[in-house]
TORLO-402676 format. One line per field, with one value per residue: residue number from 1; z, y, x of N, C-alpha, C in turn; residue in one letter. Coordinates in Angstrom, 2 decimals. Each point is the difference from the previous one (the first is absolute). Last residue first. Layout:
residues N
dodren = NUM; ...
n.Z = Z; ...
n.Y = Y; ...
n.X = X; ...
ca.Z = Z; ...
ca.Y = Y; ...
ca.X = X; ...
c.Z = Z; ...
c.Y = Y; ...
c.X = X; ...
rogu = a; ...
END
This chain:
residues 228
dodren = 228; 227; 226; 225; 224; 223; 222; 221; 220; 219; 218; 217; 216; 215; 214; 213; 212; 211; 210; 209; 208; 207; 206; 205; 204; 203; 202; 201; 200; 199; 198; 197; 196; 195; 194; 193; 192; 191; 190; 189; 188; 187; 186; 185; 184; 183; 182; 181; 180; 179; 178; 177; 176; 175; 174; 173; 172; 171; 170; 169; 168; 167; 166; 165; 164; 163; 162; 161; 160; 159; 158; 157; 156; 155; 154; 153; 152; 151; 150; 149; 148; 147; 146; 145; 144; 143; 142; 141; 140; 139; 138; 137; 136; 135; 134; 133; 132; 131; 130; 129; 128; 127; 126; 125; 124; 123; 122; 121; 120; 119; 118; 117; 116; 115; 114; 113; 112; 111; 110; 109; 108; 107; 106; 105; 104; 103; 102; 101; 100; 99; 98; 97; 96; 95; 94; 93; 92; 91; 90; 89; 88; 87; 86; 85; 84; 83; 82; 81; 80; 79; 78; 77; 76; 75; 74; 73; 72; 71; 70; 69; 68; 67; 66; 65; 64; 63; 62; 61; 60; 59; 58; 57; 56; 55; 54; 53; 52; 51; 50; 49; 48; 47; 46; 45; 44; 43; 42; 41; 40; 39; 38; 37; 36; 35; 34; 33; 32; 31; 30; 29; 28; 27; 26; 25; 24; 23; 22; 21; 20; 19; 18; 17; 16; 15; 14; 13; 12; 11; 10; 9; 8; 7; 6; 5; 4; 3; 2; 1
n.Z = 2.48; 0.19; -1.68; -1.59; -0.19; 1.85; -2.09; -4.68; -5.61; -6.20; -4.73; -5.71; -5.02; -3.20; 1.96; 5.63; 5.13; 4.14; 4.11; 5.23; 4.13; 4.92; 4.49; 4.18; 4.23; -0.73; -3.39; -0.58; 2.76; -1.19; -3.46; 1.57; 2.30; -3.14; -4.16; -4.79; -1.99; -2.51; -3.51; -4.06; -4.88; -4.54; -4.03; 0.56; 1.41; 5.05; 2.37; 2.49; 3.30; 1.83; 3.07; 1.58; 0.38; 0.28; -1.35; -2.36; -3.90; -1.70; -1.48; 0.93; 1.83; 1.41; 0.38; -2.26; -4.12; -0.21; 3.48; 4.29; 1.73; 1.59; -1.77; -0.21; -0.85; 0.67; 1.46; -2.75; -2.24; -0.79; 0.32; 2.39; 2.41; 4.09; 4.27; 1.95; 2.98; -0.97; -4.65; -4.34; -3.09; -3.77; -1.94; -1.41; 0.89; -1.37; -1.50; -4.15; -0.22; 1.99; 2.01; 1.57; 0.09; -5.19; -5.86; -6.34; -5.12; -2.46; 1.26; 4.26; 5.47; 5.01; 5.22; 3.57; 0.30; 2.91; 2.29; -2.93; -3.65; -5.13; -4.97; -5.01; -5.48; -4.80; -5.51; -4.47; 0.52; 2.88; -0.79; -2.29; 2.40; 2.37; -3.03; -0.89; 3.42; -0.04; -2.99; 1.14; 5.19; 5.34; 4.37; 2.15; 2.79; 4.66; 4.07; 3.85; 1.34; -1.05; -3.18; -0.06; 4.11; 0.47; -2.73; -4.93; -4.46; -5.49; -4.14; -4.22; -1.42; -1.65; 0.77; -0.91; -0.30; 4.01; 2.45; -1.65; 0.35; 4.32; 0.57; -1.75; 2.49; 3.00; -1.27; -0.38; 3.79; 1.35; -1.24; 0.96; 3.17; 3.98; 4.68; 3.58; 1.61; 0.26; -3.45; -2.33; 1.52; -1.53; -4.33; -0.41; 0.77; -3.13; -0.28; 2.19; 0.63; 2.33; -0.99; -3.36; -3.61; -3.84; -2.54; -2.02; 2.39; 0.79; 0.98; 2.74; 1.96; 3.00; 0.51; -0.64; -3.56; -1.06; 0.33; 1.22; -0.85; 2.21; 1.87; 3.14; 3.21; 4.67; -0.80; -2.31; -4.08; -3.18; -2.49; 0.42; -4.01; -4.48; -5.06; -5.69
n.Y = 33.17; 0.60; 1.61; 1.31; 0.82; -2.60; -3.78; 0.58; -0.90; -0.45; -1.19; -1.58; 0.55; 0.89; 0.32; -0.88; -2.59; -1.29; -2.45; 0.34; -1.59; -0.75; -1.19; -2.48; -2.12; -3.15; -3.29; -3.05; 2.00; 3.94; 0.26; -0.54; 3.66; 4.69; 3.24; 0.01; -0.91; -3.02; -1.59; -2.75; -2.02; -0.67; -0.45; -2.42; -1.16; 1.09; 0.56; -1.98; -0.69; -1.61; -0.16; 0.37; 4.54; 3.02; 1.50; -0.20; 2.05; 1.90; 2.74; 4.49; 4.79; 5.78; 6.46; 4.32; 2.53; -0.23; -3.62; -3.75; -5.22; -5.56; -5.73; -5.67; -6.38; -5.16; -5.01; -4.72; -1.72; -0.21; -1.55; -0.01; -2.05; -2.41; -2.08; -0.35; 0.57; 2.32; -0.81; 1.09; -0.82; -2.61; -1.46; -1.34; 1.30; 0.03; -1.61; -1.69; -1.71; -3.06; -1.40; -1.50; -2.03; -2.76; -1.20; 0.55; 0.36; 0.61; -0.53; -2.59; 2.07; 0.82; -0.37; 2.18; 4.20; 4.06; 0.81; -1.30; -2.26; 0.29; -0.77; 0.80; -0.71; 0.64; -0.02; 0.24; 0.58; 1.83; 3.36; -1.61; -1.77; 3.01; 1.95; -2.80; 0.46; 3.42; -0.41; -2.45; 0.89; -1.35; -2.25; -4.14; 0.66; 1.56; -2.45; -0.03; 4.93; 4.36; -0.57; 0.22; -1.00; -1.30; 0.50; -0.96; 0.19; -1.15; -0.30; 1.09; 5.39; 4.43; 5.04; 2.91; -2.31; -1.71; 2.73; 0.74; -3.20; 0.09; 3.16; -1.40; -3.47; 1.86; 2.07; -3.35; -1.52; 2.72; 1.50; 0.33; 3.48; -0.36; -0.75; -3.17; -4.37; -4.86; -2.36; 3.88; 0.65; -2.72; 0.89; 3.10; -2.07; -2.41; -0.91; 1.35; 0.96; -0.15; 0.13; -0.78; -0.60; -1.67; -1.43; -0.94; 0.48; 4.19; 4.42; 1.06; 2.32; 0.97; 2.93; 2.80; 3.98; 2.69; -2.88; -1.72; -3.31; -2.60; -3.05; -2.71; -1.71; 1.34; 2.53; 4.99; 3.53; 4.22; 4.16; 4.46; 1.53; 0.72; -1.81; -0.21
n.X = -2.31; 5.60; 4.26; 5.21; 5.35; 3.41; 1.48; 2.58; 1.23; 0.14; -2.52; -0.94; -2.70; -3.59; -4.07; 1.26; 0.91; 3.37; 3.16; 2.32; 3.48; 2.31; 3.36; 0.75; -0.65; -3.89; -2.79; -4.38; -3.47; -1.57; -3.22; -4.66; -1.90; -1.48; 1.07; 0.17; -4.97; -3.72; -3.71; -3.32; -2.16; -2.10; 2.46; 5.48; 4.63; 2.70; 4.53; 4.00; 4.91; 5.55; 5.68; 4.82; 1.71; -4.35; -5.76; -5.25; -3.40; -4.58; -5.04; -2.13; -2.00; -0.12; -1.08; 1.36; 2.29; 4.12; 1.48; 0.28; -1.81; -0.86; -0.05; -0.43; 0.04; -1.70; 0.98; 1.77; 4.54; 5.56; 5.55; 5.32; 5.03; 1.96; -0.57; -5.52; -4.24; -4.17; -2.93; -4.08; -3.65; -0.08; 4.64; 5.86; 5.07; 5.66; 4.75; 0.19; -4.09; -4.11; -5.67; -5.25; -3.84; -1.39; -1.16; -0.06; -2.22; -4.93; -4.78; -2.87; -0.43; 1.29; 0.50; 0.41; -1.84; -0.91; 3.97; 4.53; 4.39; 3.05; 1.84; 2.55; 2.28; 3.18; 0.27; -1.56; -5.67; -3.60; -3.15; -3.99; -3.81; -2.98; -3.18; -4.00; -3.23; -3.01; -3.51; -3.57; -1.54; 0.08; -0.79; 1.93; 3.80; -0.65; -0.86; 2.65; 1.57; 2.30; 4.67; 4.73; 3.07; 5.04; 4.01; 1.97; 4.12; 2.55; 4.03; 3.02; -0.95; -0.96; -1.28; -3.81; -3.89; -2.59; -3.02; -4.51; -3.57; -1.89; -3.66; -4.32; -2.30; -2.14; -4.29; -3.82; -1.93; -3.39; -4.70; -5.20; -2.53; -2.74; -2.92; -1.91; -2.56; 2.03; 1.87; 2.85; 4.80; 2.61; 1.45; 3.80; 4.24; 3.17; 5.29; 4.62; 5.28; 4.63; 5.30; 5.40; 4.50; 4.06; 5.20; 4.82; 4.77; 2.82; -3.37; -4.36; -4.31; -5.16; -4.79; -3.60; -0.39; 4.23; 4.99; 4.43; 4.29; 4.16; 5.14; 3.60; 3.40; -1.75; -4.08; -2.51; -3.04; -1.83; -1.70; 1.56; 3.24; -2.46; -1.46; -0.28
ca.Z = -0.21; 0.19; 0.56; -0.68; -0.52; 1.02; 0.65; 1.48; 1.51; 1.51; 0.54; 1.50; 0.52; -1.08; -1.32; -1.06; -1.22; -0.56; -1.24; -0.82; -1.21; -1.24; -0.77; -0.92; 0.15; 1.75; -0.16; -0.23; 0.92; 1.10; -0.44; -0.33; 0.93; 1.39; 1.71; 0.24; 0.20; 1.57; 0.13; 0.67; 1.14; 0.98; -0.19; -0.42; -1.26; -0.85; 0.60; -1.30; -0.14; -0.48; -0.71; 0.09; -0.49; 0.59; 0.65; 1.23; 0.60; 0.36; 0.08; -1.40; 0.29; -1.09; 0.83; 1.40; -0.02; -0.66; -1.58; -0.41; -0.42; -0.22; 0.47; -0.65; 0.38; -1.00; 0.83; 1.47; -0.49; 0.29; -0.27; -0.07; -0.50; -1.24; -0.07; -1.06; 0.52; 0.67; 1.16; 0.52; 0.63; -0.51; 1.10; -0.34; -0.11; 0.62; 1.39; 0.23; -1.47; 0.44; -0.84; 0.00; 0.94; 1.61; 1.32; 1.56; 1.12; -0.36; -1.12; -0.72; -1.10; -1.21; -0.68; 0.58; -0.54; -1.40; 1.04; 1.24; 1.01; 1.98; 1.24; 0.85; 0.99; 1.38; 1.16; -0.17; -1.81; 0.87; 0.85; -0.83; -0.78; 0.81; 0.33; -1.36; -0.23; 0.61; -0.33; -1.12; -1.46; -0.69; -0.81; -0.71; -1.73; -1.26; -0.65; -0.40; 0.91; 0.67; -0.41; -1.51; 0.11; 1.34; 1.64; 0.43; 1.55; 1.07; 1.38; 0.02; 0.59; -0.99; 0.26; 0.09; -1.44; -1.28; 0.92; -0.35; -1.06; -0.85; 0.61; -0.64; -1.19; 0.67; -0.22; -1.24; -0.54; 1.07; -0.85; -0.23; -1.67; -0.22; -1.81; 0.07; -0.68; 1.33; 0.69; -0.57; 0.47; 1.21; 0.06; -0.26; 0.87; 0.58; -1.23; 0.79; -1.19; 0.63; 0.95; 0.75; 1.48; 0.04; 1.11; -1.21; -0.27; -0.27; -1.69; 0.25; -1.05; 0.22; -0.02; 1.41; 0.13; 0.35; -1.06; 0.52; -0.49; -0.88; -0.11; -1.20; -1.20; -0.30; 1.32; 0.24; 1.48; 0.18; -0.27; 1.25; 1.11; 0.77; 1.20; 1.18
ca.Y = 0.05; -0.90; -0.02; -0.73; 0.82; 0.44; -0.10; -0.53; 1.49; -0.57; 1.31; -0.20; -0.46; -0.42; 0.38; 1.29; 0.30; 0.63; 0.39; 0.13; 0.60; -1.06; 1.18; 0.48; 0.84; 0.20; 1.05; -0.46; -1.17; 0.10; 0.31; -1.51; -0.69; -1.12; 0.57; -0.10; 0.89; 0.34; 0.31; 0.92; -0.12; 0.19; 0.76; -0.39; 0.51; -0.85; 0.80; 0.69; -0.58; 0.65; -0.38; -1.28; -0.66; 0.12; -0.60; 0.81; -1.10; 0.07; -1.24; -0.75; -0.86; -1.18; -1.89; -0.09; -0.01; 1.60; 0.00; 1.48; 0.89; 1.16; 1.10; 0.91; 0.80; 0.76; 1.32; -0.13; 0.44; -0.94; 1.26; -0.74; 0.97; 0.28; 0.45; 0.01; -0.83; 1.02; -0.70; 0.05; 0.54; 1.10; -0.35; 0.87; -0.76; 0.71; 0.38; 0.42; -0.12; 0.84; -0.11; 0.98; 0.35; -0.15; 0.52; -0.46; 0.59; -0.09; 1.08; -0.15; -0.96; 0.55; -0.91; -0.63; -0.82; -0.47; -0.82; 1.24; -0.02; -0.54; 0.44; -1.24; 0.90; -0.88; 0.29; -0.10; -0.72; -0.94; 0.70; 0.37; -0.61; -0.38; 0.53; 0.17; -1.47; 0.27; 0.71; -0.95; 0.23; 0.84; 1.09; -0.36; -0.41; 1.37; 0.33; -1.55; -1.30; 0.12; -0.07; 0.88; 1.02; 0.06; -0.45; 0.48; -0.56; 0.74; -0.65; -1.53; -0.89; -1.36; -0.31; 1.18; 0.46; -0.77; -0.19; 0.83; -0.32; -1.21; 0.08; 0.97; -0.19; -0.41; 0.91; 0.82; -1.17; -0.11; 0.45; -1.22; -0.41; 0.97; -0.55; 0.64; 1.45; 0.30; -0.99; -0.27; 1.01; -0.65; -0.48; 0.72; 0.94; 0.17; 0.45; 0.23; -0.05; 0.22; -0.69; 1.12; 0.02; 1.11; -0.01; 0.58; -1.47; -1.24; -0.45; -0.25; -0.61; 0.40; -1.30; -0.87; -1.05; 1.07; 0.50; 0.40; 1.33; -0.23; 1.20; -0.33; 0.09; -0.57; -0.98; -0.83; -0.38; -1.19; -1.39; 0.10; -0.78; 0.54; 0.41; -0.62
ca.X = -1.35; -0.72; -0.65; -0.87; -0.85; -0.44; -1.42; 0.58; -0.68; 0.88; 0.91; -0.06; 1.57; 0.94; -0.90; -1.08; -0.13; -0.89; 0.45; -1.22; -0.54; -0.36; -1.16; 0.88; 1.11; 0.84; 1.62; 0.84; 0.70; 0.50; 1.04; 0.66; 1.03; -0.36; 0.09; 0.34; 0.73; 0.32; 1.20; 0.30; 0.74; -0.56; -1.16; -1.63; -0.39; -1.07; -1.10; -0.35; -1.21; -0.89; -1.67; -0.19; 0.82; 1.22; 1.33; 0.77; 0.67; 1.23; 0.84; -0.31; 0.02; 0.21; 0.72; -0.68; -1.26; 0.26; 0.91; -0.69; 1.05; -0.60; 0.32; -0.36; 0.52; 0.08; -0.51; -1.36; -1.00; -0.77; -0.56; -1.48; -0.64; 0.22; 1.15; 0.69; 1.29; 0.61; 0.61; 1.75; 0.60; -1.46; -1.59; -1.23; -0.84; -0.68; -0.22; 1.40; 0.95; 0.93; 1.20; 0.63; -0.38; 0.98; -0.94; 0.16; 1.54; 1.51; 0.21; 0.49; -0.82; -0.17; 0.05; 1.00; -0.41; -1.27; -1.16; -0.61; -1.41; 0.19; -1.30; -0.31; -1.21; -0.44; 0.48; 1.19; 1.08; 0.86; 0.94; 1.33; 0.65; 0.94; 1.23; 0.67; 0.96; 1.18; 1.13; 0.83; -0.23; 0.56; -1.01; -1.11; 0.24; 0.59; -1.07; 0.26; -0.88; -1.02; -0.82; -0.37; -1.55; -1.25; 0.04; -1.09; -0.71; -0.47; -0.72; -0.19; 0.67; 0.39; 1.27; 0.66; 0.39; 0.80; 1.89; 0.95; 0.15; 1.19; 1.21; 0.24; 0.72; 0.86; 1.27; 0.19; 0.45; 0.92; 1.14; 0.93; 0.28; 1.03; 0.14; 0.72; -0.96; -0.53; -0.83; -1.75; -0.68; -0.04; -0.72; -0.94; -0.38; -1.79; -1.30; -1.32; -0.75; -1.61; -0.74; -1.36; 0.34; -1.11; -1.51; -1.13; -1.11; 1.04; 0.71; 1.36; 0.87; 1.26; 0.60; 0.36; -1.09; -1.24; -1.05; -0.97; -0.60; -0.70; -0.60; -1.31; 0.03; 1.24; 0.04; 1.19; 0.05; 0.71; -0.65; -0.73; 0.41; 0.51; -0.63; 0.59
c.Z = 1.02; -0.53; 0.52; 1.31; -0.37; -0.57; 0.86; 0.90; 1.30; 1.05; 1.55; 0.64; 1.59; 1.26; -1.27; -1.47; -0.33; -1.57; -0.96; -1.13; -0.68; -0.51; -1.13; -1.20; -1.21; -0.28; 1.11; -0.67; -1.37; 1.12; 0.90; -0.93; -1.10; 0.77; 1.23; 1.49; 0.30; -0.45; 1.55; 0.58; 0.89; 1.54; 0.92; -0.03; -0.63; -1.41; -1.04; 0.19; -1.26; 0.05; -0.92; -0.76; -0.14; -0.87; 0.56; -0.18; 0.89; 0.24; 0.60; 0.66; -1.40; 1.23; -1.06; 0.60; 1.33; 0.10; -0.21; -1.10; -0.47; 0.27; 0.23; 0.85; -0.72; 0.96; -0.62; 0.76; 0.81; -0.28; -0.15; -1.03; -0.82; -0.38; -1.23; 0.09; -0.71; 0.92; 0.91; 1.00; 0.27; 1.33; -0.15; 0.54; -0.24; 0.08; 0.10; 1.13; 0.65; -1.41; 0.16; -0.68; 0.17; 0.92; 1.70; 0.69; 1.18; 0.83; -0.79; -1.62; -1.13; -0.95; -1.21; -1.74; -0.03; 0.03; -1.34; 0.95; 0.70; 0.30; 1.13; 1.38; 0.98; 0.91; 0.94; 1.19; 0.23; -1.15; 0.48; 1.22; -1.16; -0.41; 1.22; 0.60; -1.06; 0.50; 0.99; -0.56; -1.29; -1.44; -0.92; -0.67; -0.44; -1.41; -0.78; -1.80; -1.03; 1.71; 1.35; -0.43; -1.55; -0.66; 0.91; 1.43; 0.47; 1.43; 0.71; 0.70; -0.40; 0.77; -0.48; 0.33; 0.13; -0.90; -1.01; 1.22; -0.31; -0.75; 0.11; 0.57; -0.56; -0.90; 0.82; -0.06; -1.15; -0.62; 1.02; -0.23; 0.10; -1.43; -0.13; -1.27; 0.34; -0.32; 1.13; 0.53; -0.87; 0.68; 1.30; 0.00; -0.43; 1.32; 0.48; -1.37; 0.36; -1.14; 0.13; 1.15; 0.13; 1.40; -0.04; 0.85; -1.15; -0.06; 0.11; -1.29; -0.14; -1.34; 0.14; 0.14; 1.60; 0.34; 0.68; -0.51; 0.72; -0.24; -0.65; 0.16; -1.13; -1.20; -0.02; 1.15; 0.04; 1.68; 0.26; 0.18; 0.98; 1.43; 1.04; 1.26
c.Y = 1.02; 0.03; -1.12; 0.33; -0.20; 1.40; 1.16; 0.27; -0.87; 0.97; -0.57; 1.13; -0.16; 0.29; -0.95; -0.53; 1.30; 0.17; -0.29; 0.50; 0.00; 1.32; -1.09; 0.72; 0.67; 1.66; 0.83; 0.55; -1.07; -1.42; 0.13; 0.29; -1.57; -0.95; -1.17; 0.14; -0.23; 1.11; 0.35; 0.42; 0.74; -0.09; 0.25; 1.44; -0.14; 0.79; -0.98; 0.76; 1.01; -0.41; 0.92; -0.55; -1.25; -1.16; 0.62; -1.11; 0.35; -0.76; -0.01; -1.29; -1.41; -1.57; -0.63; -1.38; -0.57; 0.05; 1.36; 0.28; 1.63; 1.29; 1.19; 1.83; 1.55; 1.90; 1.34; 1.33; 0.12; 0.74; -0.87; 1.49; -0.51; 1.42; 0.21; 0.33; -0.56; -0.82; 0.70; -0.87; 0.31; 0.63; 0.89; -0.85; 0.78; -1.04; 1.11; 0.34; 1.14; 0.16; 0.65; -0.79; 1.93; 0.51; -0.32; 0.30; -0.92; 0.13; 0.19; 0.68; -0.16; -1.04; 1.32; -1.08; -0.92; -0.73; 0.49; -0.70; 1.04; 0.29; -0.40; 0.91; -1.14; 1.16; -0.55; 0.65; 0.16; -0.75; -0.97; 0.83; 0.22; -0.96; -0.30; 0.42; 0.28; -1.18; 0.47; 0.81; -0.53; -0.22; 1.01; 1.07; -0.76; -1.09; 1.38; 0.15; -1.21; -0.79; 0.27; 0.03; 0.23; 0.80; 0.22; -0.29; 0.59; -0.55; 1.35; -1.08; -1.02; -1.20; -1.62; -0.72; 0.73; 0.33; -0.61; -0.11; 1.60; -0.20; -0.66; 0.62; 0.87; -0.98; -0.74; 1.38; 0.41; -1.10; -0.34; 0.13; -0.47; -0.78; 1.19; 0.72; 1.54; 1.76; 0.05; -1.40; -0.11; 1.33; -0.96; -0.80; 0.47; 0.53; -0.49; -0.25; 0.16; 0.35; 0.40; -0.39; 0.50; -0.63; 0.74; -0.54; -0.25; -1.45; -1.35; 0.17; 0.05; -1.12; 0.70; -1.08; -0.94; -0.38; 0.82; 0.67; 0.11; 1.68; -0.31; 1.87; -0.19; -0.08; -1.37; -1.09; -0.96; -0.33; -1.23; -1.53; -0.22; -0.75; 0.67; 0.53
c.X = -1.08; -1.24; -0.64; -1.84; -1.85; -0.23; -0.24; -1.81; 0.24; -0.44; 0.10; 0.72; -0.41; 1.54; 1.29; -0.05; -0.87; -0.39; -2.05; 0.40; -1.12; -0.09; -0.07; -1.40; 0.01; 0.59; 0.89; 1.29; 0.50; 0.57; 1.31; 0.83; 0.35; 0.74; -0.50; 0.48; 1.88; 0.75; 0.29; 1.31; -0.03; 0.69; -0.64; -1.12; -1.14; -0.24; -0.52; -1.72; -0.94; -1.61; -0.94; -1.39; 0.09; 1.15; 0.79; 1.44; 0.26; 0.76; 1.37; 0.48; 0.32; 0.22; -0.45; 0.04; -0.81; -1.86; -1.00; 1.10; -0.96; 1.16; -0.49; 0.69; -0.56; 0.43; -0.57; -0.17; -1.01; -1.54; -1.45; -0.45; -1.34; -1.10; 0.97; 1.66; 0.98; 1.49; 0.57; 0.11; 0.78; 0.36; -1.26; -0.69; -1.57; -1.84; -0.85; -0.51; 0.95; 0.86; 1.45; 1.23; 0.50; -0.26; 1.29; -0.63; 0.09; 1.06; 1.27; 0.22; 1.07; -0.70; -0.51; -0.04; 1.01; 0.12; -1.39; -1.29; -0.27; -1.66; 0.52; -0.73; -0.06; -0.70; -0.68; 1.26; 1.28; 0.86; 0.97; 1.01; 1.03; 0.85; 0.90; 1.09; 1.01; 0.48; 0.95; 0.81; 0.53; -0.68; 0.78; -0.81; -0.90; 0.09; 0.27; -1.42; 0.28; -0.63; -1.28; -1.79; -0.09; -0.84; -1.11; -0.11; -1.00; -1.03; -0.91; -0.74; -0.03; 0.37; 0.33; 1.60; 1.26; 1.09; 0.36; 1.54; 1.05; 0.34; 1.36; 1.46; 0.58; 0.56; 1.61; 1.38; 0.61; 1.25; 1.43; 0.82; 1.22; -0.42; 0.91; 0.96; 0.74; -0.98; -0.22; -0.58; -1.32; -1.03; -0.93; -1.23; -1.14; -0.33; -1.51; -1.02; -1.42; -0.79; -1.83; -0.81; -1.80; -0.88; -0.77; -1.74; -0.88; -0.26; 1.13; 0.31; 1.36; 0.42; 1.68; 0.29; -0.37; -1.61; -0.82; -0.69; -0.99; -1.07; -1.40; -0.39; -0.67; 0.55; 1.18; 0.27; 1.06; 0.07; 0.45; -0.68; -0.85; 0.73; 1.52; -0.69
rogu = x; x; x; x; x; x; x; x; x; x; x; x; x; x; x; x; x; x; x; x; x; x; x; x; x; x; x; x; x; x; x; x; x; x; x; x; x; x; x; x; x; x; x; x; x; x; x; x; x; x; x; x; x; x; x; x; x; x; x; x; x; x; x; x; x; x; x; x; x; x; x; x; x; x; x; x; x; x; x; x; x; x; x; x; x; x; x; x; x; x; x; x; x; x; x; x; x; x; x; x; x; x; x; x; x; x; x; x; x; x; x; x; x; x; x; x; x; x; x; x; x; x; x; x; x; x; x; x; x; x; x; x; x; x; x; x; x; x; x; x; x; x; x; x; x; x; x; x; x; x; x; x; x; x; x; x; x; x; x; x; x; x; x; x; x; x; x; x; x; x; x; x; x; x; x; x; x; x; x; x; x; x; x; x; x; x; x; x; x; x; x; x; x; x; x; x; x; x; x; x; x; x; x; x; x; x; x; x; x; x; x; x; x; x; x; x; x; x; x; x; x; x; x; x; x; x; x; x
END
C-alpha cells in the first residue's frame, strides 16, 4: 500500500500519486498522465541533434508497468503525448505494437496539447478537455478555472535539501483545487516549481510539491522548496 503522503485530494475525488507520475482514480478505475513527448528523441536527430533513441521506448516502458500495476479501465493522456504532429509517423513498429496493446481492452483518450493540438491516429479518443465528477482536465491549466482542474504542460520539478544534499526531482504541484502533473515522458524537461507561471496559478493559496522518489511521494510545502 502507498503511503498516505501519496494521496491527493481534490474536493471529493481522492486519487493515488504514483511515484511513476501518473495520478489514479480508483472510484473511476482512471489512470491520469500527461506529457508523454514520444519521439522527442527522434525530432531532436532531424535537426542533428543526436541523444540515444531509446526514448519512446522507456516512456512506453513506463506505462506499460502503471498499467499493470492498476488495471485501469480509461486511461487519459493529457497533452503533448506526442512530440510533433509527424511523431506517429516515426514511431517504431515495435513501439506502435506496444502502444497499441496498452490500449486492449480499455478506453484511452488524448487531450490536445500545443505539440500536438491534432493527435495522430493511433487509437482512442481524441478532445479538447473534458470534465468527470466536476473536476476538469486540460493539457493547460486555466487560471480562470472555477472548478477543480487538473492538468499538464508545466512539467513540474523540485529542488529540495534532503540527508544527502540538494535533489532536484519531478513533481506534482497542488492545493485543494488544482493539480498539475509532472511529464512522463523520457526526455522531458522540467520548470521549477518556484517560477512565476506556478505562481500565478495558485495566487494566495500555499501548493505542495508532491516529490517523486525511488518508491513513494513526499509532500513539502513550497516554501521548503528551492530555487534552480
Amino acid at each position: 500500500m502507498l503511503p498516505p503522503s501519496a494521496h491527493l485530494i481534490l474536493g471529493a475525488a481522492q486519487f493515488i500519486a504514483d511515484p511513476a507520475g501518473a495520478l489514479y482514480w480508483r472510484e473511476e478505475h482512471l489512470l491520469i498522465v500527461a506529457d508523454l513527448h514520444l519521439e522527442k528523441g527522434s525530432a531532436y536527430a532531424a535537426r542533428r541533434i543526436f541523444l540515444p533513441p531509446y526514448d519512446t521506448s522507456a516512456t512506453l516502458a513506463r506505462l506499460a508497468s502503471l498499467i499493470a500495476r492498476y488495471m485501469p479501465r480509461r486511461v487519459l493522456a493529457l497533452g503533448d503525448s506526442f512530440h510533433d504532429g509527424d511523431a506517429g509517423e516515426r514511431l517504431l513498429a515495435r513501439d506502435r505494437a506496444a502502444l497499441m496493446a496498452l490500449q486492449v481492452g480499455r478506453d484511452w483518450i488524448w487531450v490536445a496539447g500545443n505539440h500536438d493540438p491534432e493527435p495522430p491516429d493511433l487509437g482512442g479518443d481524441c478532445c479538447q478537455e473534458l470534465t468527470i465528477g466536476g473536476i476538469s482536465f486540460r493539457h493547460a491549466a486555466d487560471p480562470a478555472c472555477a472548478d477543480y482542474e487538473i492538468a499538464g504542460h508545466l512539467h513540474p520539478v523540485a529542488r529540495v535539501v534532503g540527508s544527502a544534499g540538494s535533489v532536484r526531482r519531478r513533481c506534482f504541484v497542488a492545493n485543494e483545487r488544482r493539480c498539475i502533473l509532472p511529464a512522463l515522458g523520457a526526455y522531458a524537461g522540467g520548470l521549477n516549481v518556484l517560477d512565476m507561471a506556478f505562481a500565478a496559478l495558485f495566487r494566495d493559496n500555499e501548493r505542495f510539491a508532491h516529490v517523486l522518489g525511488h518508491d513513494r511521494v513526499y509532500r513539502i510545502s513550497e516554501r521548503r522548496c528551492l530555487p534552480d
